[in-house]
N, C-alpha and C positions, 0 to 999 in steps of 0.2 A: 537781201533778196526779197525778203517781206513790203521790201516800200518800193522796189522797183515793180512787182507784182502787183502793189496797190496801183502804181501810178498807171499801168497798162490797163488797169478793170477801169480808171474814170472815163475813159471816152463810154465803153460798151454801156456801167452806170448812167449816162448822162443821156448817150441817143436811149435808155428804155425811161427816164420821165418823158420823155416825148412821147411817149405813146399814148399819153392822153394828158390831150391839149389844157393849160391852166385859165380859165378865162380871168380876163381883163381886171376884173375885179378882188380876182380873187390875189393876181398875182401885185395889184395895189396894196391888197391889205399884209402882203408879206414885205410887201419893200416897206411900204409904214410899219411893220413891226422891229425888225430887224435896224437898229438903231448904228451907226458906222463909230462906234466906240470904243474902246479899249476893254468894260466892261462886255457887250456883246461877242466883240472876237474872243475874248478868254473862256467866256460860256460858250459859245459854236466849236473851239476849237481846242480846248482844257477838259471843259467840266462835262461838256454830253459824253466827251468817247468815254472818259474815265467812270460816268454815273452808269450809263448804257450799257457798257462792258461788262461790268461787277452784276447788275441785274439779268442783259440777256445771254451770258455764255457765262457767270462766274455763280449765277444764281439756279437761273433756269434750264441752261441747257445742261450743266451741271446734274442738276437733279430730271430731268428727262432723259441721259442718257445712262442710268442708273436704272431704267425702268423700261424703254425702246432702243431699238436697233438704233447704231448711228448715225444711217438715212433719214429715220422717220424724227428724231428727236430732232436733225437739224435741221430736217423741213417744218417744225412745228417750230422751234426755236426763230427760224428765219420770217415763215408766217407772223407770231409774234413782234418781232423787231420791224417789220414793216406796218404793222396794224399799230405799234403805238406812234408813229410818227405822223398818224390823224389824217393824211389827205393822200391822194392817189398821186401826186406829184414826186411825194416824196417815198409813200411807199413801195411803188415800184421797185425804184432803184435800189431803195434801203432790205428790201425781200434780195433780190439778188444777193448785195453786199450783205449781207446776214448769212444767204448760206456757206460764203468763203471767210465769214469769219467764225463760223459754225465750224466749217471743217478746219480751220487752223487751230482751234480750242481742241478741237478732238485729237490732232497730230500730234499739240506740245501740251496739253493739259494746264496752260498756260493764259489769264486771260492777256498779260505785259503786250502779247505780239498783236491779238487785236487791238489793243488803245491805240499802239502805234500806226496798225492799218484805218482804225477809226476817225483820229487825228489826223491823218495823212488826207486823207479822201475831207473834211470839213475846214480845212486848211484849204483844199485845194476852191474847194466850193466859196470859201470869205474872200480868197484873190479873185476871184471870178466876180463878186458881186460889187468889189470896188473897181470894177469895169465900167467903163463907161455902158449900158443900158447895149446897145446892137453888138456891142464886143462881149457877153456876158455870157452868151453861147458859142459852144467850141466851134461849132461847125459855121457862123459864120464870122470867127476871130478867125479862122484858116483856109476859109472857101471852101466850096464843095468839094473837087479834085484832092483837095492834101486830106482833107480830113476820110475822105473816105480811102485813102494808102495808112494817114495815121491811127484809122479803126484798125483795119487790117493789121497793121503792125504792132499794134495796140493787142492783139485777140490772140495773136503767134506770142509774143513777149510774155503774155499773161500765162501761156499755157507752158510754157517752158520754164516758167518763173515756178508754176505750180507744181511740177515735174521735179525742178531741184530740191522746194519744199520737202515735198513728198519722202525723196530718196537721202536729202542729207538728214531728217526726221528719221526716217527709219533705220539709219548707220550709226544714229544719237541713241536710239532706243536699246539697239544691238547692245553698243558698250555698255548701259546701262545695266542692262539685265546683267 
């Protein structure tokens, strides 16, 4: 459930970097960073979620919700995870995806089911960039028309994904106790 929930947040993730525009140069200097090798994908899609993980929800939110309510520590935790990712392109999206992997840290006390939403979502992002260049973005790898049904479907799936979360979490908890 956890990855089919991730896989419903990349569209809404991806239309909020658009929300401010990357210029020209700037998005030169990411395609020259980002090297198409075996080493690169294994950091993009291994060692951030796993590094990132253990720091913003195994470290930090961790010890922030020891001390704030669970709203406020996962908004400061999400804050965070979006502020170290340096540039407004990426921290948009990554603030978002911070708070739902804030609130699934909170549900399962758990950092495993982030890495794999982490993963999930920078996996998704490394197939996208061995795109050819105008296919690289979703919305015109599927034309306007599908991609704004597959938002939509994207935004219901997501929410009912979080819904199951929620409630098979809280029936794990039950027996628990």
């Amino acid at each position: 459930m956890i990855i089919v929930s991730t896989l419903a947040l990349i569209l809404p993730l991806e239309q909020a970097s658009s929300w401010v525009p990357m210029p020209k140069a700037v998005q030169k200097f990411f395609e020259n960073s980002f090297t198409k090798d075996v080493f690169s994908v294994i950091a993009l899609t291994v060692a951030a979620p796993i590094m990132e993980e253990i720091l913003c929800r195994g470290i930090i939110l961790r010890g922030l919700l020891k001390n704030y309510s669970p709203c406020n520590a996962i908004l400061i935790s999400a804050i965070f995870f979006g502020a170290i990712h340096l540039n407004p392109w990426q921290a948009i999206p990554a603030f978002f995806g911070g708070l739902f992997l804030g609130w699934v840290y909170y549900k399962t006390r758990s950092i495993i089911p982030g890495m794999i939403i982490h993963a999930t979502i920078n996996i998704t992002a490394t197939v996208l960039l061995f795109q050819p260049r105008d296919q690289q973005d979703i919305s015109n790898l599927l034309g306007t028309h599908y991609y704004i049904i597959a938002f939509i479907f994207s935004i219901i799936v997501f929410t009912a994904s979080c819904a199951i979360i929620n409630r098979k979490v809280s029936i794990i908890s039950e027996q628990i106790i």
